[in-house]
C-alpha positions as CSV (number, residue, x, y, z in Angstrom):
1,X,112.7,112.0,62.5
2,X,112.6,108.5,61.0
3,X,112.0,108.2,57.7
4,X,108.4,106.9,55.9
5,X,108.5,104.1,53.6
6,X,106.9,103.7,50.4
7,X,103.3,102.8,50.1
8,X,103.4,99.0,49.2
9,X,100.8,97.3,47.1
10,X,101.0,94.3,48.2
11,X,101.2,93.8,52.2
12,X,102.8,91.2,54.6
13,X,102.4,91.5,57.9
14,X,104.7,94.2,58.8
15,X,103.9,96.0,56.2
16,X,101.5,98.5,55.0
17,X,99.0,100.4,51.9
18,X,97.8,102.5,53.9
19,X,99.7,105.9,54.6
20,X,100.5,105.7,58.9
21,X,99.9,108.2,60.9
22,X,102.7,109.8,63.3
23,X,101.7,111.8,65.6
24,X,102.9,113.7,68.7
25,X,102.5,114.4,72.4
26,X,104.0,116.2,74.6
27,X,107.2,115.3,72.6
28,X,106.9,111.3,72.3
29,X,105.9,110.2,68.5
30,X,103.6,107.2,68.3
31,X,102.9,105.4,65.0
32,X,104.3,104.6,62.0
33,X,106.0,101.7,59.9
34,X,107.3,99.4,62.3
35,X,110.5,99.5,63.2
36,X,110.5,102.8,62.1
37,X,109.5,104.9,65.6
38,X,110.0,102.7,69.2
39,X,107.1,101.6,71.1
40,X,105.9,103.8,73.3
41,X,105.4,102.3,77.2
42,X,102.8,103.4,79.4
43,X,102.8,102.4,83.2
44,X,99.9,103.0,85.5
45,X,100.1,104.4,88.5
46,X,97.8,105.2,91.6
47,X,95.3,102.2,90.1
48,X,92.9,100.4,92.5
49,X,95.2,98.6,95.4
50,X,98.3,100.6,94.1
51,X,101.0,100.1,96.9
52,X,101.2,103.9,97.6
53,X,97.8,104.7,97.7
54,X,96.6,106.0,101.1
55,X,92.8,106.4,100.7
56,X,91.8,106.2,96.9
57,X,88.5,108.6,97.3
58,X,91.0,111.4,98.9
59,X,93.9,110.9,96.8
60,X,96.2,110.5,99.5
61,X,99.4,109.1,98.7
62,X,102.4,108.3,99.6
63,X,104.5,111.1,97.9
64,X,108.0,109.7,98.1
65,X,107.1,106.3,97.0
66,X,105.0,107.0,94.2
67,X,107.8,109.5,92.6
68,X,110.6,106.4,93.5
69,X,107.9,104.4,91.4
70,X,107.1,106.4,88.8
71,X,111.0,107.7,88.0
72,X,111.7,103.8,87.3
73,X,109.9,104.5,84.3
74,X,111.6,107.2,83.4
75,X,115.0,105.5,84.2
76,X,114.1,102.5,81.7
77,X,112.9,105.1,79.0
78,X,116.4,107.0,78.9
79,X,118.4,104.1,79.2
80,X,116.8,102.3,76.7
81,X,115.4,104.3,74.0
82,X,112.2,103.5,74.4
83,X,109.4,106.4,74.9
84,X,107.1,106.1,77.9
85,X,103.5,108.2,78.6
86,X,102.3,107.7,82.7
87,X,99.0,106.4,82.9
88,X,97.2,108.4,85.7
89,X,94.1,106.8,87.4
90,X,91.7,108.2,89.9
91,X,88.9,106.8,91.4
92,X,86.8,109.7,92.8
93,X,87.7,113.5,91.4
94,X,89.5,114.7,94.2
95,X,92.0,112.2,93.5
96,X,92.4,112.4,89.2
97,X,93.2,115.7,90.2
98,X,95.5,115.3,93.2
99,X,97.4,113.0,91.2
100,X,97.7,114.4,88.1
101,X,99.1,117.4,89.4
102,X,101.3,115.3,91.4
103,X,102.5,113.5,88.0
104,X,103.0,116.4,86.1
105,X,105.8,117.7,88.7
106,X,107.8,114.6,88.7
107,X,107.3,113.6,85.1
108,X,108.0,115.0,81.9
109,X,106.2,112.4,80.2
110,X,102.9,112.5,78.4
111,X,100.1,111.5,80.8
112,X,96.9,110.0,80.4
113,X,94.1,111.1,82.3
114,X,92.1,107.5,83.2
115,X,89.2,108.4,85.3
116,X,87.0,105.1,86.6
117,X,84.1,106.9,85.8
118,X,83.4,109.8,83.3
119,X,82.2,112.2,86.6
120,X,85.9,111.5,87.4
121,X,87.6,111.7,83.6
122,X,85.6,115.3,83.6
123,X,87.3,116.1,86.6
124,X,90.5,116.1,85.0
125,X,89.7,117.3,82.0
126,X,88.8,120.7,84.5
127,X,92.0,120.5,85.7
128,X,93.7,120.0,82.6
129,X,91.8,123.4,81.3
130,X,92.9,125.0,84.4
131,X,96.6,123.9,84.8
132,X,97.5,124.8,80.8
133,X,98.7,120.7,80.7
134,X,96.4,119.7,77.4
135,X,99.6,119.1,75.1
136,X,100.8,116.8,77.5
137,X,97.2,114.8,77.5
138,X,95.7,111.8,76.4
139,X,92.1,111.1,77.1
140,X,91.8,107.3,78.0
141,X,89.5,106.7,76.7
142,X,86.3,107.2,74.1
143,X,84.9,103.9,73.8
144,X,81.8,103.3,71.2
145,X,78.4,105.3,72.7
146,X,80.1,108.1,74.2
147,X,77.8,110.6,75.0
148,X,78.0,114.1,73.2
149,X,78.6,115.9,76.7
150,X,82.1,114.3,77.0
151,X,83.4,114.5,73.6
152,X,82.4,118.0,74.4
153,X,84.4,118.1,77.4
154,X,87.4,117.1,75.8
155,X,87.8,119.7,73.2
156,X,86.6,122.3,76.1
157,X,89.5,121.5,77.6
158,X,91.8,121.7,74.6
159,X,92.6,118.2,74.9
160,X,92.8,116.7,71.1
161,X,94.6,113.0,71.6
162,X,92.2,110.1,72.9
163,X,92.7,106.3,73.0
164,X,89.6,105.1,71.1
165,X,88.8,101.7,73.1
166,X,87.1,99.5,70.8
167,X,85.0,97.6,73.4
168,X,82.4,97.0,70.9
169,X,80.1,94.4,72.4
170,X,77.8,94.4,68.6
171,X,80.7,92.3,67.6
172,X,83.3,91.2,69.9
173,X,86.0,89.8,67.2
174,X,88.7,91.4,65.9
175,X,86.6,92.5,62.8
176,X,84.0,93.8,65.1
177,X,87.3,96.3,66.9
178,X,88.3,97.4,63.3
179,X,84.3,97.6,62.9
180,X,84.5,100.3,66.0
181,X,86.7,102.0,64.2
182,X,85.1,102.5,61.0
183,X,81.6,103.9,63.2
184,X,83.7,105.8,65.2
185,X,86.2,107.7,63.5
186,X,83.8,110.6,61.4
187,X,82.3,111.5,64.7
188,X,85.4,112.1,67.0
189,X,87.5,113.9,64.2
190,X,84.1,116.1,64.2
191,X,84.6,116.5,67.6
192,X,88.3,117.5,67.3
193,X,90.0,114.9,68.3
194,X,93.0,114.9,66.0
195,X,95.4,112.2,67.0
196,X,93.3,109.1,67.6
197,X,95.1,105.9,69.0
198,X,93.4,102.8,68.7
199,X,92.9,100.5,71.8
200,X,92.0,97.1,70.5
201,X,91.0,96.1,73.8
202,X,93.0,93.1,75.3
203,X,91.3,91.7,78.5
204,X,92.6,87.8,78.7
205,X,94.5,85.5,76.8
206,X,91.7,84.4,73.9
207,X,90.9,88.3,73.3
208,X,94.5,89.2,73.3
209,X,94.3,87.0,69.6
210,X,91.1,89.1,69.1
211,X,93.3,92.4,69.6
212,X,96.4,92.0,67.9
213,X,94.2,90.3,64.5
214,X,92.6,94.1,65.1
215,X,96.1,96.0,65.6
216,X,97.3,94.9,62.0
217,X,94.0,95.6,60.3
218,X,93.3,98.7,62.2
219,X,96.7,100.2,61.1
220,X,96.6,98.4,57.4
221,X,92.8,100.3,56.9
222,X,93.5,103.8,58.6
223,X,97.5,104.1,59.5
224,X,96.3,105.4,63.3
225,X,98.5,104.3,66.0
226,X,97.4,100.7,68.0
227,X,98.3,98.8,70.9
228,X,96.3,97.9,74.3
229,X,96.7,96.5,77.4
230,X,98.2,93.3,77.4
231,X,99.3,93.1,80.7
232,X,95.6,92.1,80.6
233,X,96.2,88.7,79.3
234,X,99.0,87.6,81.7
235,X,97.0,89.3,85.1
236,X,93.3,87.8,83.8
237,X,95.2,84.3,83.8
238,X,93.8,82.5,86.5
239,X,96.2,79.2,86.3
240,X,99.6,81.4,85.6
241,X,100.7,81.4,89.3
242,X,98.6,78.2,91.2
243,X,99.8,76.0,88.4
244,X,103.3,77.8,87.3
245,X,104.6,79.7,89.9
246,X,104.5,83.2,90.8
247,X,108.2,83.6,89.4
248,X,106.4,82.9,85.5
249,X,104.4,86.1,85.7
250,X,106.8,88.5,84.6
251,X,108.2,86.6,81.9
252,X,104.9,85.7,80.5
253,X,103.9,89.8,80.9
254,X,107.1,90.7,78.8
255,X,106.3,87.9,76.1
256,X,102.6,89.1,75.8
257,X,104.3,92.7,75.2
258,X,107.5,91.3,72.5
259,X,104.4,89.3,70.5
260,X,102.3,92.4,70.5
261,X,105.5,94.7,69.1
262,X,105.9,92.2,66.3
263,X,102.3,92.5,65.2
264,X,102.6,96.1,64.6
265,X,102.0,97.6,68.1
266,X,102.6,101.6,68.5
267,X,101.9,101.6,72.2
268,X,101.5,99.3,75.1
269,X,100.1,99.7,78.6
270,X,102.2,96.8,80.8
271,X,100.7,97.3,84.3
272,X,102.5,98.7,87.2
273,X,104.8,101.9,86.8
274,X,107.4,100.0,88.3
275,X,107.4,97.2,86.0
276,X,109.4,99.2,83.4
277,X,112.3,97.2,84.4
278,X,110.9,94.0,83.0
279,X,108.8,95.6,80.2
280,X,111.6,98.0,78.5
281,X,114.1,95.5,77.6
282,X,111.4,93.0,76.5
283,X,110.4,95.7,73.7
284,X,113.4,97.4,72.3
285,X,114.6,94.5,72.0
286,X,112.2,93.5,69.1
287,X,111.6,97.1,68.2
288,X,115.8,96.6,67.6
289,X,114.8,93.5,65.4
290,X,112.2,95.0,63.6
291,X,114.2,98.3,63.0
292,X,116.8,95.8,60.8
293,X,113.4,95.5,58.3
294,X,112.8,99.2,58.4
295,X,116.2,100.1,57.3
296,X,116.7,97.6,54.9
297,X,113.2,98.9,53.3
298,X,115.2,102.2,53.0
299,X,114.5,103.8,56.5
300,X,116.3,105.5,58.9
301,X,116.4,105.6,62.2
302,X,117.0,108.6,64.4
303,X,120.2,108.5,66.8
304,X,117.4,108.3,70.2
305,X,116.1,104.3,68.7
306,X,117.0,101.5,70.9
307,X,119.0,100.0,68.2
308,X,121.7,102.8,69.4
309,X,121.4,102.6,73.3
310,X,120.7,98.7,74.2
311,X,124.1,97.2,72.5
């Protein structure tokens, strides 16, 4: 386990008051100082117009080519250091549970169960109950006016890590996310949910600015884990490939996910499962850099960090 620092009283940007949180899931940490624990990856897989989808309300997929797809992550992840979670998505809840139980035989990873609708996240949260999966679980996600039915779902199922998405439309700045935050948290630790992560909600370039202003000031206020899609930024960027070429989308994708590390990023979603070869390098390499800081703060490092296993 990597050493915690100090409390500081007075904070920079990599550093933090505030106590951070660290917690675990199905044996990946998330949170902490940075530097201190690597970024955990999470790759999506069976999303709308995914490659081995068959027919999205079944679930039918192609089996071979989603495990091919899906054990790129885990590749990347063991070769680099770098901890991954599988986002699972289903669009009707035949399929959340056809592929989650599909996921959970060709990954060890920690999976999230991302529903497009809650009839569909309450579907897997029914299979979760039944299939005895709930430490491997994250519910994504709780976003500000969830209903008291599915918080109630999710401890039902035993499920106690959520991604809070701080879509918060009273005030969409990055006060307004930490603002989420502050409503939210009483009310989901009342409903059990014990390890909160913090979704500051990237969905373009401009909010992606928004999101990680929220990342630091979520983490420097509570110490819960943040990150967010920022895959969003590069795929909501209408000019990227008419006016740069298609070749400039995956290094802008791994230069959205490097900037978001060195804000103070926990966690990243970076798109497509099979992306891990462009997003893993991208981030241990700064979660290497940053782990320089951490041990010069007096940290250390366990032997599993990138800093050990990209040289």
């Amino acid at each position: 386990m990597a050493t915690s620092l100090e409390s500081n009283t007075e904070c920079g940007l990599l550093e933090f008051s505030t106590e951070q949180s660290i917690f675990e899931v199905g044996g990946v940490r998330i949170g902490g100082h940075p530097g201190a624990n690597p970024t955990v990856l999470i790759g999506s897989a069976f999303y709308h117009g995914h490659k081995v989808n068959v027919d999205e309300d079944t679930g039918e997929f192609d089996a071979e080519e989603a495990e091919k797809r899906i054990r790129v992550q885990d590749e990347f992840s063991e070769l680099t250091g770098s901890p991954c979670m599988l986002d699972v998505v289903g669009a009707t809840p035949q399929a959340m549970e056809r592929h989650l139980e599909f996921a959970a035989e060709v990954t060890q990873a920690p999976l999230l169960i991302d529903g497009t609708t809650v009839e569909v996240r309450l579907a897997g949260l029914e299979y979760v109950a039944r299939s005895g999966l709930a430490d491997r679980i994250v519910y994504n996600s709780i976003q500000p006016g969830i209903d008291d039915e599915e918080l109630t779902a999710i401890r039902e199922a035993g499920v106690n890590s959520a991604i809070l998405l701080t879509y918060y439309l009273q005030d969409f700045t990055g006060k307004g996310r930490v603002q989420a935050v502050r409503e939210m948290l009483p009310r989901l630790q009342e409903a059990g949910i014990q390890k909160l992560i913090v979704d500051t909600c990237v969905m373009d370039l401009a909010t992606m600015g928004q999101a990680c202003s929220a990342m630091h000031d979520v983490k420097h206020e509570f110490g819960l884990p943040v990150g967010g899609g920022v895959h969003n930024a590069v795929s909501m960027w209408r000019g990227l490939k008419t006016k740069m070429g298609k070749e400039a989308d995956k290094p802008c994708t791994a230069s959205a996910l490097a900037l978001a590390v060195g804000v103070g990023a926990d966690f990243l979603m970076y798109g497509p499962v099979e992306d891990a070869k462009y997003a893993f390098p991208a981030v241990a390499m700064v979660d290497t850099m940053l782990s320089q800081i951490f041990i010069e703060r007096g940290g250390q490092l366990e032997k599993t960090h990138p800093r050990f296993r990209i040289g």
